[in-house]
Structure formats: structure tokens, C-alpha cells
Residue, then its C-alpha position, 0 to 999 in steps of 0.5 A: x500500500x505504501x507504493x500506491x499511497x507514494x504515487x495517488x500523494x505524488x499525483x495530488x501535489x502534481x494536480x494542485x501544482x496544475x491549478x497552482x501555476x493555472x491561477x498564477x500563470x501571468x504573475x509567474x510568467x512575468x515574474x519569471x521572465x517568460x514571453x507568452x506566445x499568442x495563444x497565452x502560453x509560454x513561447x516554446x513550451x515543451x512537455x519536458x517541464x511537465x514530466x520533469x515535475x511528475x518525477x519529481x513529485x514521485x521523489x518528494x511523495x516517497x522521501x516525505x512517506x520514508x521520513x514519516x514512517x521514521x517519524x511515526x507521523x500516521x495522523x491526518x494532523x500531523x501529515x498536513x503539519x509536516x507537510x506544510x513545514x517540509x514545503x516552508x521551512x525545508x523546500x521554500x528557503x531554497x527557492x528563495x536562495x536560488x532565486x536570490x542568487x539569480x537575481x529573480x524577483x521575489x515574487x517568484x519566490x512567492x509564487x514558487x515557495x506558496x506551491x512547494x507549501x501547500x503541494x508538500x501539505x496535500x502530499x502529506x495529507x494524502x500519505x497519511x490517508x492510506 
């Protein structure tokens, strides 16, 4: 069950990060420094990024399913909590360097830190569910 739990968690954190970047798509474009083609849409989109951001939910779903049975977080409580903490405390902060070392403004800090926040906080809800 643990392997399902990884993958239906991986694939919550994916979707949210969809109507995340949907919601948010002109403020993180402009904030990233990315032309919009005529149809709205990046110039050059690929679906590269995508796969990319699937794999890497998949690694983040299963590290975070490691360290909370390490842990002992098996409540619906404490998953969202360390979820939430996981994304703000640990992934955000990187973000930010990253962003702060590129010279991105921090509103794509915001942007980005917000979804690796709440993404991490539904992954670890939905760990805890199974």
C-alpha cells in the first residue's frame, strides 16, 4: 500500500501544482521572465517541464512517506503539519536562495515557495490517508 499511497500523494501535489501555476500563470510568467506566445502560453513550451515535475513529485511523495514512517507521523494532523513545514521551512528557503542568487524577483519566490507549501501539505495529507 505504501507504493500506491507514494504515487495517488505524488499525483495530488502534481494536480494542485496544475491549478497552482493555472491561477498564477501571468504573475509567474512575468515574474519569471517568460514571453507568452499568442495563444497565452509560454513561447516554446515543451512537455519536458511537465514530466520533469511528475518525477519529481514521485521523489518528494516517497522521501516525505520514508521520513514519516521514521517519524511515526500516521495522523491526518500531523501529515498536513509536516507537510506544510517540509514545503516552508525545508523546500521554500531554497527557492528563495536560488532565486536570490539569480537575481529573480521575489515574487517568484512567492509564487514558487506558496506551491512547494501547500503541494508538500496535500502530499502529506494524502500519505497519511492510506
Amino acid at each position: 500500500m505504501g507504493f500506491l499511497a507514494v504515487i495517488i500523494a505524488a499525483a495530488a501535489g502534481f494536480g494542485f501544482g496544475a491549478v497552482w501555476y493555472m491561477a498564477l500563470a501571468n504573475p509567474w510568467m512575468e515574474a519569471a521572465g517568460i514571453t507568452a506566445g499568442p495563444d497565452g502560453k509560454p513561447m516554446g513550451d515543451s512537455p519536458a517541464p511537465y514530466i520533469m515535475a511528475a518525477l519529481a513529485m514521485l521523489l518528494v511523495a516517497g522521501m516525505m512517506r520514508h521520513s514519516f514512517a521514521l517519524s511515526g507521523i500516521d495522523t491526518l494532523g500531523k501529515g498536513l503539519v509536516s507537510g506544510l513545514g517540509i514545503g516552508l521551512f525545508f523546500i521554500s528557503p531554497w527557492i528563495m536562495i536560488n532565486n536570490g542568487y539569480g537575481g529573480r524577483p521575489f515574487k517568484l519566490t512567492l509564487i514558487d515557495g506558496g506551491y512547494a507549501t501547500f503541494g508538500c501539505a496535500i502530499i502529506g495529507l494524502v500519505l497519511t490517508f492510506f
